[in-house]
C-alpha positions in Angstrom: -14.0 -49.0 -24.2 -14.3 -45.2 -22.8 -11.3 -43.2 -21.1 -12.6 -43.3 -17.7 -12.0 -40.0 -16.4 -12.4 -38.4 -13.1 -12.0 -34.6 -12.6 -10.4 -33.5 -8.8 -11.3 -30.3 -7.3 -10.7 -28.4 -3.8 -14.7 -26.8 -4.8 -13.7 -24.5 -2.0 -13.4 -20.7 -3.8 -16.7 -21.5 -5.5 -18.5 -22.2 -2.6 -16.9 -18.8 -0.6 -16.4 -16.5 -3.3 -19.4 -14.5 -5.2 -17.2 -13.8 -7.9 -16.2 -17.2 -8.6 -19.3 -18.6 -8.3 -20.8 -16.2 -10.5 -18.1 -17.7 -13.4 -18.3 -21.0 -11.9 -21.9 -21.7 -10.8 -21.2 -25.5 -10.3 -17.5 -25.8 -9.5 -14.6 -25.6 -11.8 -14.5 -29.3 -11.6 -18.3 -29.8 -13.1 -17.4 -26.7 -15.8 -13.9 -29.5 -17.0 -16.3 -32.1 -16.9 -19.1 -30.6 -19.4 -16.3 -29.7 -21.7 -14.7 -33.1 -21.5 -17.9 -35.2 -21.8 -19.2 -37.2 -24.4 -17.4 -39.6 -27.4 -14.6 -41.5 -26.1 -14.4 -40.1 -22.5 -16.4 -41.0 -19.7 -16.6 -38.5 -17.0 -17.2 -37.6 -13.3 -15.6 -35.5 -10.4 -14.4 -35.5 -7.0 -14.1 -33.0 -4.8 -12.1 -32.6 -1.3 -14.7 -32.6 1.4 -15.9 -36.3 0.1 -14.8 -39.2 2.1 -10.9 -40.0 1.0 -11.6 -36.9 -1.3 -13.8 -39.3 -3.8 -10.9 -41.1 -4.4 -10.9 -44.6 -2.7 -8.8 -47.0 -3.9 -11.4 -48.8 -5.9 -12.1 -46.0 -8.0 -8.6 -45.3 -8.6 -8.3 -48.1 -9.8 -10.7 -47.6 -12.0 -9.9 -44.4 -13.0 -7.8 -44.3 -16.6 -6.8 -40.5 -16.1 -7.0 -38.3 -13.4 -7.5 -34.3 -13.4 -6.5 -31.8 -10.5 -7.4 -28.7 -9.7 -6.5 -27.5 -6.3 -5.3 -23.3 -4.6 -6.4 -22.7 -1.2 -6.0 -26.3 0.9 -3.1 -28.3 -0.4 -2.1 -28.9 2.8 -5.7 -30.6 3.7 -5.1 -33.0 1.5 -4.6 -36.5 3.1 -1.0 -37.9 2.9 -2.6 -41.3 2.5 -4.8 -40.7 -0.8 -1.3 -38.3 -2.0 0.3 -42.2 -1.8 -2.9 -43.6 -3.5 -3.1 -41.5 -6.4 1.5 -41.9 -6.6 1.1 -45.4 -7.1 -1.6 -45.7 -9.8 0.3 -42.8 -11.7 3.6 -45.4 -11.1 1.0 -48.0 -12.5 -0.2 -46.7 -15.6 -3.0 -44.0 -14.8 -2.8 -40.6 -16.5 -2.5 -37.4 -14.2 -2.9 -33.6 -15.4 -2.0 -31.1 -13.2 -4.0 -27.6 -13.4 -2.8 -24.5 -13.2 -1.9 -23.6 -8.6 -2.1 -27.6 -8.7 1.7 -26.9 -9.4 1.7 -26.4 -5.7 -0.1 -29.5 -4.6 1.3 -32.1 -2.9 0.8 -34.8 -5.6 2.4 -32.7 -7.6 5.6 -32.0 -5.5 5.5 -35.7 -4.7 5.9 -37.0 -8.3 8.3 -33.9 -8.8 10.2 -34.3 -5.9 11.1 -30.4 -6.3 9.9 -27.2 -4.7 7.5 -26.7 -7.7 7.6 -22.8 -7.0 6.9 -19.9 -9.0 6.9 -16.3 -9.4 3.0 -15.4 -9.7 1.1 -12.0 -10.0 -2.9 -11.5 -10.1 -3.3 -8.3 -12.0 -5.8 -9.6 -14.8 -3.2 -9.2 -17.1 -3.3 -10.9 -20.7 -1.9 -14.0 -21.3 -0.6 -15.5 -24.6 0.4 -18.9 -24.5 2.0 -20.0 -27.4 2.5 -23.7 -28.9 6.6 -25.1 -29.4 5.3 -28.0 -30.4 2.7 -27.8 -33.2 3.1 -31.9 -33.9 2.5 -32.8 -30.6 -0.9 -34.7 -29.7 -1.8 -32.0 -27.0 -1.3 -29.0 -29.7 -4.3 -30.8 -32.6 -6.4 -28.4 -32.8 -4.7 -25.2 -32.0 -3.5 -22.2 -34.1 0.0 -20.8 -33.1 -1.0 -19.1 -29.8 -3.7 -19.0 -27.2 -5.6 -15.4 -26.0 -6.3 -15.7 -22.6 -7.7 -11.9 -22.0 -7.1 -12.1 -18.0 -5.0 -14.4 -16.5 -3.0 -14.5 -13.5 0.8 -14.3 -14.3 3.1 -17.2 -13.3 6.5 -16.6 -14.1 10.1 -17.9 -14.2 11.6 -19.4 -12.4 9.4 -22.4 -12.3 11.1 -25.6 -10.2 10.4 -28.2 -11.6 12.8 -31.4 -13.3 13.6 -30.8 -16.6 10.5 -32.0 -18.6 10.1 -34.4 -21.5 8.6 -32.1 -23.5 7.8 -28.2 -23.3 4.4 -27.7 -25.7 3.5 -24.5 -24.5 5.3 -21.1 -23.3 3.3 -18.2 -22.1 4.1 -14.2 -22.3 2.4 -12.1 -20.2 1.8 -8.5 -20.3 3.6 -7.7 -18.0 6.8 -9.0 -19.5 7.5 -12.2 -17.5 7.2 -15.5 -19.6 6.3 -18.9 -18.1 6.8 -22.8 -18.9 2.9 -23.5 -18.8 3.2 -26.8 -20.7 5.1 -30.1 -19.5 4.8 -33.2 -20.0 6.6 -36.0 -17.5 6.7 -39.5 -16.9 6.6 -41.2 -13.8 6.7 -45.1 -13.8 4.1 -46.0 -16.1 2.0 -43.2 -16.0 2.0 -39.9 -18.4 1.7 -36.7 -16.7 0.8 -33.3 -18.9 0.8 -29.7 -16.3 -1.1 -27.3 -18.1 -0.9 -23.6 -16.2 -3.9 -21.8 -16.9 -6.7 -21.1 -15.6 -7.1 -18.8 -12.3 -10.5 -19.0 -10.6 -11.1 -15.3 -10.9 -11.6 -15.5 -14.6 -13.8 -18.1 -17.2 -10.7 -19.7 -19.0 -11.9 -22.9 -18.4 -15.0 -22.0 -20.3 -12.4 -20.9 -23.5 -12.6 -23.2 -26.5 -8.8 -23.3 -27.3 -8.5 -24.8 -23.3 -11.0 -27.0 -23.7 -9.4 -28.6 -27.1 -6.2 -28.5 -25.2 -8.0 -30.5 -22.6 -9.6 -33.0 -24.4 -6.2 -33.4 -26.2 -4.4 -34.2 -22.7 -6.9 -36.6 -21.8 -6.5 -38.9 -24.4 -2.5 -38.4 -24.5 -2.3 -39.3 -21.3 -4.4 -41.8 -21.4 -2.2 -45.6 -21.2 -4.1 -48.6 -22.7 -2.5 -51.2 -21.7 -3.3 -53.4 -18.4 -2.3 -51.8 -15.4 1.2 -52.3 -14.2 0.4 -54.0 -10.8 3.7 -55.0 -9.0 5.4 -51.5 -10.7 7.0 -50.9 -7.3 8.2 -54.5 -6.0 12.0 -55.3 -6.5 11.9 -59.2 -5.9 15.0 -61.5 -5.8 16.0 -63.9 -8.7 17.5 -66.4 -6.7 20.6 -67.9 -8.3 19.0 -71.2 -9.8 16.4 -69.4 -11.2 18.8 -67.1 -13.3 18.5 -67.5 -17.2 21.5 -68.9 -17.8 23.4 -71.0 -15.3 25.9 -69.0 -12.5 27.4 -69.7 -9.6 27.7 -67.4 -6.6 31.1 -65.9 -6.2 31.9 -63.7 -2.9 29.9 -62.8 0.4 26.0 -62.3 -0.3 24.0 -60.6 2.9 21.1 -62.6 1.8 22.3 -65.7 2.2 20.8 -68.3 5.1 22.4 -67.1 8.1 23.0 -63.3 7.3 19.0 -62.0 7.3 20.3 -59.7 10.0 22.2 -57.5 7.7 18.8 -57.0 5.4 
């Protein structure tokens, strides 16, 4: 069975901005795509302007891992399709949050922190180097990544402390940054990976394509969705494992479903 995969974008700078469009012709989101298609993954994109920003609930559902870029219009994001996309991550689905998607409010929302940064956009370089050469997302790599022009994100970055920190970027003008993280959230694997600023083709670099390609399948859960993750149900007293007795006031006894 393929990864189904399904690559989020605002699809707003390329649309407004020469420059961007000149890098990305098609959208950033069609430019992840290409690099993620073919093998293993099946592909396709959504973009913010679609109905429920091409993400209904039926094709969450059928959506394996889910990819977002977004800059200039977090806040036009709908509140409802923010829940949507929560619960499938708390389900199983794999999210990976690109670079200003720090900022987004599915981000923040899985966080449950400010998610704020120090940030600069001078072109500067950007070397992003790998702490965790054994871990799945790193295959593939040498010990650092060249990004020529980059926008500079720096310390410090709120966010919970991660499970794991795979990548740590320098930039040139002396400020490092956390741009590697990987999280958990219910049932559902979450990588944010900080590069790549509109203004420059770093999506069309090899090294962050592999790393990419690696996320996807990382993040990727196999097993059946976890339907009910977010129902807390009663085990009624006769249907406990091993026989108990109740002992002491209960407030969901017959008589008390006032104090609920």
């Amino acid at each position: 069975m393929p990864i189904r995969v399904v690559v989020w974008n605002e699809f707003i700078h390329e649309r407004e901005n020469e420059a961007v469009k000149s890098i990305y012709p098609d959208g950033i989101h069609a430019a992840i795509a290409a690099a993620l298609g073919g093998g293993d993954l099946q592909v396709s994109t959504a973009t913010l302007d679609e109905p429920e920003h091409g993400l209904p609930q039926g094709r969450l559902d059928d959506t394996d891992v889910l990819l977002w870029w977004g800059h200039k219009a977090h806040g036009q994001v709908s509140d409802e399709v923010v829940e949507r996309v929560a619960q499938r991550v708390y389900e199983g689905m794999g999210l990976i949050v690109l670079h200003s998607g720090h900022f987004s409010k599915i981000f923040k929302r899985l966080m449950g922190t400010p998610c704020s940064l120090r940030w600069r956009e001078a072109g500067e370089r950007e070397r992003m180097w790998v702490i965790n050469p054994s871990h799945p997302i790193t295959q593939g790599l040498g010990a650092q990544i060249e990004i020529p022009n980059s926008e500079m994100y720096g310390e410090p970055f709120l966010v919970p402390e991660p499970l794991e920190t795979i990548f740590v970027s320098w930039y040139q003008g002396g400020e490092i940054f956390r741009s590697g993280l990987t999280y958990k959230r219910g049932a559902g694997n979450i990588f944010y990976f900080g590069a790549g600023h509109e203004t420059y083709p770093i999506y069309h670099n090899p090294e962050v394509q592999t790393v990419l390609r690696n996320a996807v399948r990382w993040a990727y859960n196999p097993v059946p969705r976890w339907a009910d993750v977010e129902k807390a149900p009663n085990r009624p007293i006769d249907q406990a494992l091993e026989k108990i007795e109740a002992r002491g006031l209960s407030l969901h006894t017959a008589g008390q479903e006032g104090f609920r």
